[in-house]
Every structure is written in structure tokens, then in C-alpha cells.
C-alpha positions as CSV (number, residue, x, y, z in Angstrom):
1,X,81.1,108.5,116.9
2,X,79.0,111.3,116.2
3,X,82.0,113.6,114.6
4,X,83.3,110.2,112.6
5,X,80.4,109.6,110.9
6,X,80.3,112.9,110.1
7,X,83.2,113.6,108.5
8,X,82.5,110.0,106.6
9,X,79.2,111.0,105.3
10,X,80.9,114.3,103.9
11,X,83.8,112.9,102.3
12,X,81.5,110.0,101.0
13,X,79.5,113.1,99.3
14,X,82.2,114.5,98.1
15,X,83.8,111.7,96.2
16,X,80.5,111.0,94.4
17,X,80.6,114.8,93.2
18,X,84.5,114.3,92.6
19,X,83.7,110.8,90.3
20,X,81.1,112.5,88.1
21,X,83.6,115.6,87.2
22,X,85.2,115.4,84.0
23,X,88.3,116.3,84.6
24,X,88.5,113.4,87.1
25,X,87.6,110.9,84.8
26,X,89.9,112.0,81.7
27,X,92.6,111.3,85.1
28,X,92.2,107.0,85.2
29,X,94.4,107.5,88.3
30,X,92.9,109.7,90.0
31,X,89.3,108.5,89.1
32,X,90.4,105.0,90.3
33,X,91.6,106.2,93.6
34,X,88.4,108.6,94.0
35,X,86.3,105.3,93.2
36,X,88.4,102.8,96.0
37,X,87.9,105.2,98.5
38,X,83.9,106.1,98.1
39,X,83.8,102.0,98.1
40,X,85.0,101.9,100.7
41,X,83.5,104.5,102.6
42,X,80.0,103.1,100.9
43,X,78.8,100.8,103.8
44,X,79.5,103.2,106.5
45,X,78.0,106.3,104.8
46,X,74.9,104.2,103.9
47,X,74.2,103.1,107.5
48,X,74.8,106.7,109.0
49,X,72.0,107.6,106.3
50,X,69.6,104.8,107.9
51,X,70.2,106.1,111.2
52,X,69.5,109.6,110.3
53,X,66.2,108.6,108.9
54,X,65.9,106.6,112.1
55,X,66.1,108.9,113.8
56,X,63.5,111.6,112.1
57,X,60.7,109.2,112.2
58,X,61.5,108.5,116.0
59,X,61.4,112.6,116.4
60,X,57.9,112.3,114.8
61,X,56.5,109.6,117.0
62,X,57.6,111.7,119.8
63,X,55.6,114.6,118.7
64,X,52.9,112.2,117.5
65,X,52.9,110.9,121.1
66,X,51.8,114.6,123.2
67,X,48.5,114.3,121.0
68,X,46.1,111.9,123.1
69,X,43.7,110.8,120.4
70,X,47.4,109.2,119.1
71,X,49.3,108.8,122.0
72,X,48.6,105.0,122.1
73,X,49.7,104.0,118.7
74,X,52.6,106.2,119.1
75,X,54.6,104.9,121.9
76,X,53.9,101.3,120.6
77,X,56.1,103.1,117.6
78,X,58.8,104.2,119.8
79,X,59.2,101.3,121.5
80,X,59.8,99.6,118.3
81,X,61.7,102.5,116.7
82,X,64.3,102.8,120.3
83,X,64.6,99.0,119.8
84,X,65.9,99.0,116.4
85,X,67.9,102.4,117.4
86,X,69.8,100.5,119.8
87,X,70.5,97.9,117.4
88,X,71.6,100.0,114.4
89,X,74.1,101.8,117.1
90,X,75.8,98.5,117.5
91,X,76.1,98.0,114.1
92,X,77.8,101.9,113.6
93,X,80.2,100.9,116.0
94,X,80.6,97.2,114.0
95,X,81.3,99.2,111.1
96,X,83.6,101.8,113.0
97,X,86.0,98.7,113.9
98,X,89.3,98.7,111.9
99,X,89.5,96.2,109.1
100,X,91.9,93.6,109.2
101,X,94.0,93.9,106.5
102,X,94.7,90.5,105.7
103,X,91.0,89.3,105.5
104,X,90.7,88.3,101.8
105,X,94.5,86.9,101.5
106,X,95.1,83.1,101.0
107,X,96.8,81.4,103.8
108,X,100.0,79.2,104.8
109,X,99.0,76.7,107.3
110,X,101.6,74.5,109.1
111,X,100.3,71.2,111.2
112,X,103.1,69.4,113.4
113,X,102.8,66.8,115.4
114,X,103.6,67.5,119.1
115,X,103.3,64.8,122.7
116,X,102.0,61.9,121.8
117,X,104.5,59.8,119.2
118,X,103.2,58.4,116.5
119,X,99.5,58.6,117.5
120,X,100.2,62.5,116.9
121,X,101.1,62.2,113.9
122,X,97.9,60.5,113.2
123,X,95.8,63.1,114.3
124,X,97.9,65.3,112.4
125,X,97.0,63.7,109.2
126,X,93.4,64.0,110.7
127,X,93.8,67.4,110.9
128,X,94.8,67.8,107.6
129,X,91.7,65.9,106.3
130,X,89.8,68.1,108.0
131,X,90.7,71.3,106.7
132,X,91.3,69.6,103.1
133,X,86.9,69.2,103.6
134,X,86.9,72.7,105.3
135,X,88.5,74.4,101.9
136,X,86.5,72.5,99.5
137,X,83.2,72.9,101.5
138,X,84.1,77.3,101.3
139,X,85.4,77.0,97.0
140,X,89.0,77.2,98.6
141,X,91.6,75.0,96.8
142,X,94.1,73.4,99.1
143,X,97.8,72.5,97.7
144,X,100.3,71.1,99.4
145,X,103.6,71.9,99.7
146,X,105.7,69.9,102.1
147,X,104.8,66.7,103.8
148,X,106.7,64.7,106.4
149,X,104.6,60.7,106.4
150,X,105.3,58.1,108.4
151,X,105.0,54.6,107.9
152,X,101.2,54.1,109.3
153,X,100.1,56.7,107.1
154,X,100.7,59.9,109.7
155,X,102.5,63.1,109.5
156,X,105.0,64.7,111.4
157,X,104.4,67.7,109.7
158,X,102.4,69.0,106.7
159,X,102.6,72.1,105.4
160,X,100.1,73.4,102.7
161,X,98.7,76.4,101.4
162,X,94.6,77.1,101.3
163,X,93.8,79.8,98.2
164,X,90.7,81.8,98.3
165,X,89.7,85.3,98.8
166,X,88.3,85.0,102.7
167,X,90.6,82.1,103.7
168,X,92.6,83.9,106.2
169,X,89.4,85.5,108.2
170,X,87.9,81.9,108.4
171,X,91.1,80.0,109.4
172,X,93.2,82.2,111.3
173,X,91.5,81.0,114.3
174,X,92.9,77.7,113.6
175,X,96.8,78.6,115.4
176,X,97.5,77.0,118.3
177,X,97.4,73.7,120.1
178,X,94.8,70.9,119.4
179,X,94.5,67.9,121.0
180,X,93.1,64.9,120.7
181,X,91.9,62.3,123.3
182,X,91.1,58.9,121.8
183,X,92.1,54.7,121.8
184,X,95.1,54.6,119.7
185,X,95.5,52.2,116.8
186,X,98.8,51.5,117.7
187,X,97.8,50.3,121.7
188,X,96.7,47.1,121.9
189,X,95.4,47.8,125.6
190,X,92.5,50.0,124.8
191,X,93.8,52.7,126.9
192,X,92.4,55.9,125.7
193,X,95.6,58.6,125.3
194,X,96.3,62.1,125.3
195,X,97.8,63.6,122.1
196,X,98.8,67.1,120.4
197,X,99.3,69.3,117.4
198,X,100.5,72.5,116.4
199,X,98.8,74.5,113.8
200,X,100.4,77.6,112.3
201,X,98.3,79.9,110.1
202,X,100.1,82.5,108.3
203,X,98.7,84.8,105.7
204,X,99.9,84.4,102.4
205,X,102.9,87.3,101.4
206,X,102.8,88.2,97.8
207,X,106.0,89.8,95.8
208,X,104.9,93.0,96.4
209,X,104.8,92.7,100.2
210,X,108.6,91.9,100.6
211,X,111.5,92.0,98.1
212,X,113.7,89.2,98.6
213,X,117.1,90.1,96.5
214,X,118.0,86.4,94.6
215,X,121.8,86.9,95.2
216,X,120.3,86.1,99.0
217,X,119.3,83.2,98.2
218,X,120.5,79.5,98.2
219,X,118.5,76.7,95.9
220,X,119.0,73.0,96.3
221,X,117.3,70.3,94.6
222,X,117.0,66.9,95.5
223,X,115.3,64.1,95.1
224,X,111.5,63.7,96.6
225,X,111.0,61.3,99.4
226,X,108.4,59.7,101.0
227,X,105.3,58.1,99.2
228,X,104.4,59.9,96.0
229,X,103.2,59.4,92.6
230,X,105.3,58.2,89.0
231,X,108.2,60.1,88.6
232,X,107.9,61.9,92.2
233,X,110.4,59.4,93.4
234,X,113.3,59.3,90.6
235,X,113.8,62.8,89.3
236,X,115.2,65.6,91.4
237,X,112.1,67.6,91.6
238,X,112.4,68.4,95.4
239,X,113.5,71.9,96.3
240,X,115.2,73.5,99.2
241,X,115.3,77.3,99.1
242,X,117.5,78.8,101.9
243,X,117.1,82.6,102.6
244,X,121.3,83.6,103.4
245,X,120.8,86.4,106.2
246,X,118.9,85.0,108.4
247,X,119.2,81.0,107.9
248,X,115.5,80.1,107.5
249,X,115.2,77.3,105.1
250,X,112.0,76.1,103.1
251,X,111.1,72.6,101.5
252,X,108.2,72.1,99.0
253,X,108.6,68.2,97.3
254,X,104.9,67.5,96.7
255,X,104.8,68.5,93.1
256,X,106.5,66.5,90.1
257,X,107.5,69.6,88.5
258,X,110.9,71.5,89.8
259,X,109.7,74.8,88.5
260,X,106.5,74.6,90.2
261,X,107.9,73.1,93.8
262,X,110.5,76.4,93.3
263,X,107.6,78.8,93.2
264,X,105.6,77.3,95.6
265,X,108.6,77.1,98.1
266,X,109.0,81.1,97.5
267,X,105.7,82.0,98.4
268,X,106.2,79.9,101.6
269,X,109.7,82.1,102.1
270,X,107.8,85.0,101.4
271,X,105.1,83.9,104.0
272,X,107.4,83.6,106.7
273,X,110.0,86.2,106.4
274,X,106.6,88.7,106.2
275,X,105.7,87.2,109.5
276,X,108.9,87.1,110.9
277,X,109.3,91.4,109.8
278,X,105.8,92.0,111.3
279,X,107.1,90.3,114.4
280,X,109.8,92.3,115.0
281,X,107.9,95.7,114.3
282,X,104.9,94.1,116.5
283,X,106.6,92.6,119.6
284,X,102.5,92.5,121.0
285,X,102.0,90.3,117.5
286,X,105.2,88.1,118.7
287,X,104.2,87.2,121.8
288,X,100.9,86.9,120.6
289,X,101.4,83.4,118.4
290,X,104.0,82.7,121.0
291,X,101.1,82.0,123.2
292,X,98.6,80.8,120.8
293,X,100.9,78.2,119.3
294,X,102.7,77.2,122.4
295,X,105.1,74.3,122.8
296,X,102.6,71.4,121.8
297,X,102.7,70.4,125.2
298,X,99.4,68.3,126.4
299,X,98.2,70.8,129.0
300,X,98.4,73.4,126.4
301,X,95.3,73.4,123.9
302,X,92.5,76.1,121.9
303,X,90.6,72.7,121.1
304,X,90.3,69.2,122.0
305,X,88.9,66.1,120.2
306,X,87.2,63.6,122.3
307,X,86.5,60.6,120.2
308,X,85.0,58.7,122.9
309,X,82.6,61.3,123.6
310,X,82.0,62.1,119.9
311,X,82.9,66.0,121.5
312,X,84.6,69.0,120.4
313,X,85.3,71.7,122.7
314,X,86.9,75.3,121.7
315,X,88.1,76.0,125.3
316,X,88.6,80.1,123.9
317,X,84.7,80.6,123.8
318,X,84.0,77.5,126.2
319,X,81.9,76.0,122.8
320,X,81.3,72.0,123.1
321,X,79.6,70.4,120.1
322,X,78.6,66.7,120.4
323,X,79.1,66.0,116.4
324,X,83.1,65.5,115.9
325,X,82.2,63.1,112.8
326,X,80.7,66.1,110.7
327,X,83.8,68.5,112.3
328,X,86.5,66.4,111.3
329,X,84.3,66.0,107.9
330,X,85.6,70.0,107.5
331,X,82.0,71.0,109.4
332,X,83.8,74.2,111.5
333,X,81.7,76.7,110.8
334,X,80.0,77.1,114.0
335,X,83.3,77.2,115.6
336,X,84.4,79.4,113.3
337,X,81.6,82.0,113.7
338,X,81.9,81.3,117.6
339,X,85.4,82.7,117.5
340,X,84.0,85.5,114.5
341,X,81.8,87.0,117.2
342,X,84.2,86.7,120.5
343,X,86.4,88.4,118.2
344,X,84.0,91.1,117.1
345,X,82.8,91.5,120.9
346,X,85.9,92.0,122.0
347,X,87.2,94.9,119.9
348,X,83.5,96.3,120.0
349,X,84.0,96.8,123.9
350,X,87.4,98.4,123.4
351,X,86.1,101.0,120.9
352,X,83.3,101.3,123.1
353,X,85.5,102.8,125.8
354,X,86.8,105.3,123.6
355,X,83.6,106.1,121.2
356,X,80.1,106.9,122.5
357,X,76.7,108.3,120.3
């Protein structure tokens, strides 16, 4: 770590010089490029200069300490100073951890309902409640773009997209299988039941992160179905965009215009084909959302939803919260930044092995 910090604290130095020199900025590209990189390099070389200083004032308390008139005070200094060194050393190797480079994309999230019939697909419209409060409770705006109802007011599926810068490092926790143990609506018995969803959280994929070629491409439009607003119904403003080499097909019908169901359905291609071409350079990534959104089967969950109970329990962090009226009111933060620091622990004791001081 020593040798990393290092080398940031000198190239950090040296793009500050590099900025100031005139013949960098009469050069808007290079000055620009000069500037991104010494932002980014800003938090780490600023932290390496705190520990540095750290570290001279616990040199001085140790040569403070051999005098006896102020031995006293200074080991009560140390002690304080070795405490905050340990912490500050965490937060170097916090800061050494790679950055994920989707964290500030929007994301495409896909609910389906799985075991249970039709009280699935209630929780699945539950579900989508819940992250409709989640997004406006964090300034995201949720829009969505295909939805699959059912008579009692369900979904079979509902796909939607949450915009925001953040919204990927906040809900990408959200994939896999959540169920739900409650009294249906439906049964008449009172007999509490066991249901599932699947939830699919991809990050958004702009035009410049794949090129799709429009002689690839196949575009029906059709009439909306399902309950929907004036016009929704009776003009044929629903649009099916089918991507020729590989067969995958996308539906967005939610909006009255054509033109704007046609672009949200691209970014929904563009979504999916990106995760599809990271899976197959990834296989680790494949298998990876293989297990996290499994088959939707019952004995398969990340969460479950005990209505009965008023409980919530993340089984990934072993997290139960007695308060699943504020949760399902979008209240996930605590979950959230639950998973956050499993997350962060985990990778900090991989880098661990490999970094020391």
C-alpha cells in the first residue's frame, strides 16, 4: 500500500503542476484529461496527506513520551493518535478498493412473479410500489416501460426503469428472489401462503456502450393492452423491437406516444444485450445473477416478507427488521446500507490479503 500511495501522491503532484502550465491549458483536451484524472486521484492523495501528518505528530509523542516530566500526557496522546491510525488505515485501503464502474448509471429493473399464482403477482405489484416510494424518497424518477396486469390489480411482470445518478449502487442489491409469506386475498380459509418474485436489476446501457446496426433490427407496433389511460387503448402506440441475431425481443406499451415507447424500448435492448456481452466475456458475472436471480422457486430467496410478523429479513447479512409497513413504504435504506458494508467488508478482506502498510 505503501508503494501505491506513493506513486498516487506523486502523480496527484504532478497533474496540479501539469494544470497550471500554459501550454496545457491553450490544449482543452489535454487540460480536461489532466483535470479528470487529478479528480480523481483527489480523495486518495488527500487521505495519504492526513496520514502522513498522522503520522509525524505520533513520531513526536513518541519522543515527547522518553521525557518524564511529559511522559504522562504523552502516551494518553498515542493512545489516541494509534487509535485513529488504525482507523485512517482502513479507510486507505476503503479508498484503494476498485470502483465500480457502474455506480452513478440509472438502472433497468425487471419484477416477475414466480410460485405462488396469482397471489405472486400481488406481491409483485407490491414490490413495485415499493421501489416506486424507494425512487422518489432518493430524487430518482421511476418510468415504466412494460407492464403485464391481471384482473385483481397484480402483475405478472413489470418492467421499469429508475433514473438518477447513484441508482445502480443503491438498487443493485435488489436481484434475486423475494418472497412473501402472508393471508392471501384470494383464500377464503385464512391460511397464510408462501409466494415469490424475481427481481432483475440491470444498469442502464447508453448508445455509446454498444452500437446496435438498425438493419438488425425488427419494429412492430401494436395496439396497447391492458388497463391504461385515453387513447392508450385505440391507437397503435405499443412497440415491439426485436434485435435479428440473437432473437431477444423487447416490449415497452406504457406511454401514449409511439415515438417515446420506441426509445424507451431501445434503451431496454441496449440494457440487455450490454448484459448479455458482459456475460459472455464474464462467465464469473454469468453465473453470478444465475444464482442471485434463481428460478423463483419458494426455497430460493435474498429476502422475505412476513406480513404476519410485520418482519423483513435479508437472509445475505442475516438483517431482520420488525417495521415491513415503512419498508414496503420504499424505507430500504438500512437494508440497503446493510448490504453497502457486507459488500465493502468483503472486498476490503480480499485486498487485505494482497496489500499490507
Amino acid at each position: 500500500m505503501l508503494e501505491k500511495y506513493q506513486w498516487i501522491s506523486e502523480r496527484y503532484r504532478e497533474l496540479t503542476e501539469m494544470i497550471s502550465q500554459s501550454e496545457v491549458i491553450a490544449d482543452p483536451k489535454a487540460y480536461q484529461t489532466a483535470l479528470k484524472e487529478r479528480s480523481q486521484l483527489q480523495e486518495q492523495a488527500d487521505a495519504w496527506d492526513a496520514y502522513q501528518k498522522l503520522l509525524e505528530h505520533l513520531s513526536q509523542a513518541n519522543q515527547m513520551a522518553s521525557d518524564p516530566d511529559l511522559q504522562e500526557l504523552a502516551e494518553e496522546e498515542i493512545k489516541e493518535l494509534e487509535k485513529t491510525k488504525a482507523e485512517m488505515e482502513k479507510q486507505l485501503l476503503v479508498l484503494l478498493l476498485p470502483k465500480d464502474p457502474d455506480r452513478d448509471r440509472s438502472v433497468v429493473m425487471e419484477i416477475r412473479a414466480g410460485a405462488g399464482g396469482e397471489e405472486a403477482c400481488l406481491f409483485a405489484a407490491d414490490l413495485m410500489r415499493m421501489y416506486e416510494h424507494f425512487a422518489a424518497r432518493h430524487h430518482f424518477r421511476l418510468e415504466p416501460v412494460s407492464l403485464s396486469d391481471t384482473e385483481l390489480g397484480g402483475f405478472r411482470e413489470a418492467v421499469f426503469i429508475v433514473s438518477g445518478a447513484g441508482a445502480w449502487s443503491l438498487l443493485k442489491f435488489e436481484s434475486g428472489v423475494h418472497r412473501v409469506q402472508r393471508v392471501p386475498i384470494t383464500d377464503s380459509t385464512g391460511k397464510k401462503q408462501t409466494s415469490t418474485c424475481t427481481v432483475a436489476v440491470l444498469p442502464e446501457a447508453e448508445e455509446v456502450d454498444i452500437q446496435i446496426d438498425p438493419k438488425d433490427l425488427r419494429i412492430d407496433v401494436y395496439r396497447s393492452t391492458g388497463h391504461g389511460g385515453q387513447c392508450i387503448n385505440t391507437t397503435d402506440s405499443a412497440v415491439r423491437i426485436t434485435y435479428l441475431p440473437t432473437g431477444l425481443a423487447v416490449t415497452c406499451q406504457d406511454q401514449k406516444s409511439q415515438l417515446r415507447n420506441r426509445e424507451t424500448a431501445m434503451t431496454l435492448l441496449r440494457s440487455r444485450l450490454l448484459e448479455s456481452l458482459r456475460s459472455q466475456a464474464d462467465a464469473d458475472y454469468a453465473e453470478k445473477r444465475r444464482v442471485q436471480v434463481g428460478t423463483g422457486d419458494r426455497s430460493e430467496r435474498i429476502r422475505t416478507y412476513n406480513f404476519h410478523e410485520s418482519r423483513v429479513t435479508d437472509h445475505r447479512i442475516g438483517l431482520t427488521l420488525y417495521r415491513i409497513d415503512d419498508i414496503m413504504n420504499g424505507d430500504l435504506d438500512e437494508i440497503i446500507q446493510g448490504l453497502q458494508m457486507a459488500e465493502q467488508a468483503k472486498k476490503l478482506q480480499e485486498l487485505s490479503g494482497n496489500i499490507s502498510i
